[in-house]
N, C-alpha and C positions, 0 to 999 in steps of 0.2 A: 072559347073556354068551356062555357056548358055541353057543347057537341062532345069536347073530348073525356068530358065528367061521363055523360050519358054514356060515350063510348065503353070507357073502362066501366061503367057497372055493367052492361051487358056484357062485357068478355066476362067479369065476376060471376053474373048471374050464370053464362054458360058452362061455364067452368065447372062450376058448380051440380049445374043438371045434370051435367056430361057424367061425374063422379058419383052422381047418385043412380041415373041409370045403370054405370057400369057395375058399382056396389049389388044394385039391387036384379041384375040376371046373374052376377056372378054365387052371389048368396042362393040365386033362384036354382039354380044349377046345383049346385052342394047341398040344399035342400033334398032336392028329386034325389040326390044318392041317396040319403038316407043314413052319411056314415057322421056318427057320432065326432072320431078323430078331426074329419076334415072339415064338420062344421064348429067345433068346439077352437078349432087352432085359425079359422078365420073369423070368428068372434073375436078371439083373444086378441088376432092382428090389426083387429078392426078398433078394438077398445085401447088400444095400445098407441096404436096411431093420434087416438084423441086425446087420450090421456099423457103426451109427450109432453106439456107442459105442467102438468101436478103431479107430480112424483109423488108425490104425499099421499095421492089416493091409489099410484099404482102399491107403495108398499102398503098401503090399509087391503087392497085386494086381495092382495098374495098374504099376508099374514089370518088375514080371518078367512081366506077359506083355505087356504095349504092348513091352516092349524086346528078348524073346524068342522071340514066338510069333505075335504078330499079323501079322510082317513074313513069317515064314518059311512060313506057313499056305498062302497062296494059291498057292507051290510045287507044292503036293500036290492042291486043288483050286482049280481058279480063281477059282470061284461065290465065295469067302471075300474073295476082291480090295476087295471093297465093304461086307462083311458083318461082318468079325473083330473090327473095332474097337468096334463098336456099343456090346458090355456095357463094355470099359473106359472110354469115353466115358458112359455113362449114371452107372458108378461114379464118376466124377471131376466129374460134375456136383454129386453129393450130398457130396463132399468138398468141393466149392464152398460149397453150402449149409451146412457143419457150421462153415467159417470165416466166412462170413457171420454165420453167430448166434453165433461166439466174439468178434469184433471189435466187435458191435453191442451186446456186453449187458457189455464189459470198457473198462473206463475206459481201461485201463495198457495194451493193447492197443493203443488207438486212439492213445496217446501215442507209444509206440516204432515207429511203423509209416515206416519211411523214403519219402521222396515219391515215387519212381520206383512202389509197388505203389497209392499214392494214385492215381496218373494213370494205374494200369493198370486200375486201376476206374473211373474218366472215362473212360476211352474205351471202355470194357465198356458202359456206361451210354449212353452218345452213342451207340454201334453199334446199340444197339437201339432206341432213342428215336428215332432218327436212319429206323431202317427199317422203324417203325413207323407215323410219318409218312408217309413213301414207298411207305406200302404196296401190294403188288405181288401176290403170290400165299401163302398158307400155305408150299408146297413151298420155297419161294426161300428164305422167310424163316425157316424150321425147317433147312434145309441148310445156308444159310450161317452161319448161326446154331452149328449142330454142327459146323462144320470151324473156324470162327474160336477158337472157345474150349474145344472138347474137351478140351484139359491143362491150362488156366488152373488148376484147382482145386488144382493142383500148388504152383504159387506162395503163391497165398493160404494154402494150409493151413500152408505151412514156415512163413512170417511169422506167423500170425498163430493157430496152435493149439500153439505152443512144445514140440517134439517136445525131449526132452532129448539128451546129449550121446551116447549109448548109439546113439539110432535113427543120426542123423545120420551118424556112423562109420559104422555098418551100413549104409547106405547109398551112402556112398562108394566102400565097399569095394566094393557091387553092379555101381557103374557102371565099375571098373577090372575088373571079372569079367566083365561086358558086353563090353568092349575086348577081354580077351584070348575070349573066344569067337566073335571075328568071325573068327580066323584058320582057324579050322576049319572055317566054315559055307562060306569063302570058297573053301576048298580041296576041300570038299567041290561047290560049283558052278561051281568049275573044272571039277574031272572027271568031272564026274556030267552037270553039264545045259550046260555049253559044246559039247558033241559035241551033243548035240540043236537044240541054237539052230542051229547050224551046219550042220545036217541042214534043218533047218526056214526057213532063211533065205532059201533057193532059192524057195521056194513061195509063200512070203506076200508081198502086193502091197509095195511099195514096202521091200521086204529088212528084215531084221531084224539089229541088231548081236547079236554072240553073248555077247561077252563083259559086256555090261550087266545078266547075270544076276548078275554077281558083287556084292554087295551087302552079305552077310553076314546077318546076321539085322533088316536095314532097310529090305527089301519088297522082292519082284520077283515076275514071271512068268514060267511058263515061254514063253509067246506073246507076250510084250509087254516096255517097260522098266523100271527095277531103280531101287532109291533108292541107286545107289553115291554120286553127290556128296554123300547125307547120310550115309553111312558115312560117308564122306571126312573129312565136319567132324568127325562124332563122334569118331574118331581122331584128329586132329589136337586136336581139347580137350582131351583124356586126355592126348595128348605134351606140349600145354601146361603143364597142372596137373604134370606129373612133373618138366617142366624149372624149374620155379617154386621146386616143393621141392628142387631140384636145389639150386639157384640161393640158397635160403635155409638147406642142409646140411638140411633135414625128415629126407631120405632117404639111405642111404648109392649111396655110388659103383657098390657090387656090386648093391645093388637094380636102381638107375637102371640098367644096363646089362642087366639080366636081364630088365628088363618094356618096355623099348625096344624092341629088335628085333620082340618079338610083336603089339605094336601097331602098327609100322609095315611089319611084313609085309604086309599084305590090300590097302594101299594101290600096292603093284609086281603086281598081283595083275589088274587090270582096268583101263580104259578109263575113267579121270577125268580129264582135263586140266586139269578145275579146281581140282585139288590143284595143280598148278603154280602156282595163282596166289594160293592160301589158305593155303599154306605160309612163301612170303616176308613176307605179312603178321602170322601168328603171330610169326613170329619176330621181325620189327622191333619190333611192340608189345610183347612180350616184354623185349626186350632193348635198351629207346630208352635207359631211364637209365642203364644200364650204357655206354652207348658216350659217355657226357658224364662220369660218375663214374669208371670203369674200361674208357675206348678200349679197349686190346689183350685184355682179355676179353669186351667186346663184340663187336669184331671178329672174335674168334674164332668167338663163338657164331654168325655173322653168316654164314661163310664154310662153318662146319656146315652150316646153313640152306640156302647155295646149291650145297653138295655134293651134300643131298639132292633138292634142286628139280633141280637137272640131272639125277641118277639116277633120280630119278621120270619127266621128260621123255623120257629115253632109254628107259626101258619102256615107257612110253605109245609109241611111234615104232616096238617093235622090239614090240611087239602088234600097232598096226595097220598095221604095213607101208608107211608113211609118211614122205614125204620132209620136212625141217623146216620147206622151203618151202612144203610144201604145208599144212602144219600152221598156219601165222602167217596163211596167204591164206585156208585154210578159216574160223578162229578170227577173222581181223577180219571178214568178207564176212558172217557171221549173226551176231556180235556187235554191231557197230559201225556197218557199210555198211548195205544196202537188202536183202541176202536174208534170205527170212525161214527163222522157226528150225522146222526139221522140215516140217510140210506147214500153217504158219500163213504167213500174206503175213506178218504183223510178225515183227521180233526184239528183241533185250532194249531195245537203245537206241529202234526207232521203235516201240515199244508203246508208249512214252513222248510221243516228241514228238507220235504218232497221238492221243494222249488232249488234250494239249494244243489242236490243231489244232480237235479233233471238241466239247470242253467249253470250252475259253478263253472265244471270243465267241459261239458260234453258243448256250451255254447255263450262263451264269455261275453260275446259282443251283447246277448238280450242281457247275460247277465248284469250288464253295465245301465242298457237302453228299454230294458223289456221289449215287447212285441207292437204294441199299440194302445190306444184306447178300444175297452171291449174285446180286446184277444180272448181274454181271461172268462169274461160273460156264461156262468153255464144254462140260464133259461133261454139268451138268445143266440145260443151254439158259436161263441164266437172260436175264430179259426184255431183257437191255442187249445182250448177245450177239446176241442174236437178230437183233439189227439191224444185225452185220455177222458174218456169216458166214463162215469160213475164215479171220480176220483175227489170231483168239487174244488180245484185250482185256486177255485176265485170263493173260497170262503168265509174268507174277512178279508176287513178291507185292507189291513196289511199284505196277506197274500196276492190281492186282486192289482194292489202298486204295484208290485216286484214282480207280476208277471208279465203287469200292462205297461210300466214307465220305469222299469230296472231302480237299480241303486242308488243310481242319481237319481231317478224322480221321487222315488220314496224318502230320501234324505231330504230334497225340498220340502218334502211334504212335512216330516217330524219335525225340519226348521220351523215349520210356519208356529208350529206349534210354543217352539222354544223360544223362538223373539217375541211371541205375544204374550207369552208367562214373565219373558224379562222386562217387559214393555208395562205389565198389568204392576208389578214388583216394586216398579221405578214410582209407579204411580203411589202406591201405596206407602211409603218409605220417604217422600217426597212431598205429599198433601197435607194440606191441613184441616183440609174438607172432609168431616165424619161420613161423610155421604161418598164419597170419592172413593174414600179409604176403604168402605164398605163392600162398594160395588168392584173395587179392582182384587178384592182378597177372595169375593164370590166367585170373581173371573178365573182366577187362578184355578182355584174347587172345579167350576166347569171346566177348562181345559183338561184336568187331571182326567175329569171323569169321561171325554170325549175323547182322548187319546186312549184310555182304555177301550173304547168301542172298536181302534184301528184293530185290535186281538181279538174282538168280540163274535163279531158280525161285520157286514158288509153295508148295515144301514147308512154310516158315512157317505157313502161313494152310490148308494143309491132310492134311502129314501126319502121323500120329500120333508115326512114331520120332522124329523133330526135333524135335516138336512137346514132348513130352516132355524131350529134352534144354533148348530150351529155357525151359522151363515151370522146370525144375530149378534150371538156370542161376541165373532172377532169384529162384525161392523161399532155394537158397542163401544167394546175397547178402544175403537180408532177413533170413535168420535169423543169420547172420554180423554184420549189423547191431545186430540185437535184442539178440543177448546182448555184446556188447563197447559196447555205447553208454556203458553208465553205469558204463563202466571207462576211458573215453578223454575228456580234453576237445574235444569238437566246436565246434574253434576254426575261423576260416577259416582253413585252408593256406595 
């Protein structure tokens, strides 16, 4: 009996050596390259491996530095612009994998799982099946591949690996910490790197706005543009969720006025315009039932709403030194009209009708299927682009759907949307938790404002800060689903 004890600790102990050896020439070897990529994505594999059993610390990983550090990184060097995100993205694939085989091997799992994360796995499934078929290049199909779902894993694991009540608080708490730390980052790229932009704007070809560095901790350069429109949203969620508890007493009066102003400072702060127009909409969804149940406190909140959307506009004008007329005629002529947006022919609206135009008749079958993941890619020349060049294809992420996953896969896509609004709806109309009721009405305000961005830009489908917000958003919802299901009847409303 001891001989055989002895035995197996020595296979243990070899086992062991043998792994560390191999670890440690394999690390030694990627080391001697010197490549940032390949060392940062066998760390990542390496932490990822260990971390298989604490979920909990893989999504503390990925939230404090996707929401922290990966944006604010490429400030200091550039070369990071492309690079930072890589181990959070490799990490959150394996938090993928970990809810994978929790959902797959748990009965009770599969049963509370609301439809909206069902059909975000269809169209998981379809994206790659779909560009698989269509096969195009490795590159195309491994890029688009890592921008489309780098934070999905976010989702799936809230649903579907039941983080208790503990984490989830802990977490919320993160992302109202997140809010008020934009004010600083923002102030700090006020007066730090606006005077450089603005030194720098002279010089580089086709000028450089200064104030687009302001961002917060949601990605910028100091030579290039800034994720301020997704700061934007992100703020404007947070103000959401606060006015919700407002709205349901969660929070007292003296809070709500103390964590207000600092969240909507960052936003007076820079060059968004499109807060002008994601603000009225929060607030209407916000506040639709209230103006049929309680008119003069809807109203109120309404005129709040357009207090602020003017005082934001008036900073936006008294930044860029900007007539209002000339703000409405810039604003429709590359939104709406034929000029296209930055140095692409198309802009948001004829990216669209150009898709139509180019897929309708002249090639119904992509019409149906699009081309793949990444066809559509214009930084990484993917094969679709290629074919018209300077035109920008893929300039939001609605356009970037219907070139890469046709009709059907962008219908998937707007469903996800729709059954988590009717899912967030059911909750609300259904609870009797002030806190439920709160946060499902928030939820709702964030989907609006997140499906807006499918028009907006292409950050959905490729940056990591929003990408994560959103990823949050619908895991949220599921887990908010998961645990109040079988305390409400799920009658039809």
């Amino acid at each position: 009996m001891s001989s055989s004890v002895s035995s197996n600790g020595r296979n243990v102990s070899l086992a062991v050596m043998t792994t560390t050896i191999v670890f440690s020439i394999l690390f030694g070897l990627v080391a001697a390259k010197a490549n940032f990529l390949a060392i940062s994505m066998l760390v990542a594999l390496f932490a990822g491996v260990f971390l298989l059993t604490r979920p909990t610390w893989i999504v503390w990983i990925i939230l404090s530095m996707g929401l922290l550090l990966v944006g604010v990184a490429p400030l200091f060097d550039s070369a990071l612009e492309s690079k930072a995100g890589w181990p959070i993205s490799i990490l959150c694939f394996i938090l993928m994998l970990l809810a994978f085989f929790k959902t797959a091997t748990t009965e009770y799992t599969q049963k509370h799982t609301p439809a909206f994360i069902w059909l975000l796995l269809c169209f998981f499934a379809y994206a790659i099946f779909n560009s698989l078929v269509q096969w195009s290049s490795e590159e195309e199909f491994v890029g688009g591949f890592k921008r489309y779902f780098q934070m999905w894993g976010i989702s799936f694991a809230l649903c579907w690996l039941a983080f208790d009540n503990r984490y989830i608080g802990d977490w919320r708490v993160f992302f109202l910490i997140v809010a008020l730390a934009q004010l600083p980052f923002a102030i700090y790229e006020l007066v730090a790197l606006v005077p450089v932009r603005q030194a720098l704007s002279a010089t580089i070809p086709g000028g450089l706005v200064a104030v687009d560095v302001i961002a917060g901790t949601f990605g910028a350069t100091i030579y290039g543009g800034g994720c301020s429109g997704e700061m934007a949203t992100f703020l404007i969620i947070i103000l959401a969720f606060l006015l919700a508890q407002r709205m349901e007493k969660v929070i007292t009066v003296g809070r709500f006025f103390l964590l207000t102003p600092w969240v909507l400072a960052p936003l007076f702060l820079g060059e968004t315009r499109v807060v002008i127009v994601m603000l009225p909409i929060m607030f209407i969804v916000l506040y639709r039932r209230e103006l049929l149940s309680r008119p003069h406190y809807g109203l109120m909140a309404l005129m709040v709403g357009v207090l602020l959307t003017v005082s934001l506009g008036y900073a936006y004008l008294s930044i860029t030194h900007m007539s209002l007329d000339k703000l409405f005629t810039d604003t429709l002529s590359y939104n709406l009209y034929e000029t296209g947006y930055g140095t692409n022919y198309l802009n948001r609206t004829t990216v669209l009708t150009f898709w139509i135009e180019q897929q309708g008749a002249h090639d119904p079958l992509s019409f149906v299927f699009g081309n793949g993941l990444g066809s559509s890619h214009q930084q990484t020349r993917g094969h679709v682009d290629i074919r018209y060049p300077g035109y920008g294809i893929g300039l939001t992420a609605a356009s970037t759907l219907l070139w890469d996953t046709g009709v059907f896969g962008f219908g998937l896509f707007v469903g996800i949307f729709a059954l988590a609004w009717h899912t967030a709806n059911r909750l609300y109309c259904q609870s009797t938790e002030p806190t439920v009721r709160a946060d499902a009405i928030a939820i709702q305000a964030s989907l609006s404002l997140l499906a807006f961005h499918l028009f907006y830009n292409l950050a959905l489908l490729e940056i990591i800060t929003l990408q994560i917000v959103f990823s949050a958003v619908l895991g949220y919802l599921a887990w908010l689903y998961r645990k109040h299901a079988a305390s409400i009847a799920w009658s039809r409303p």
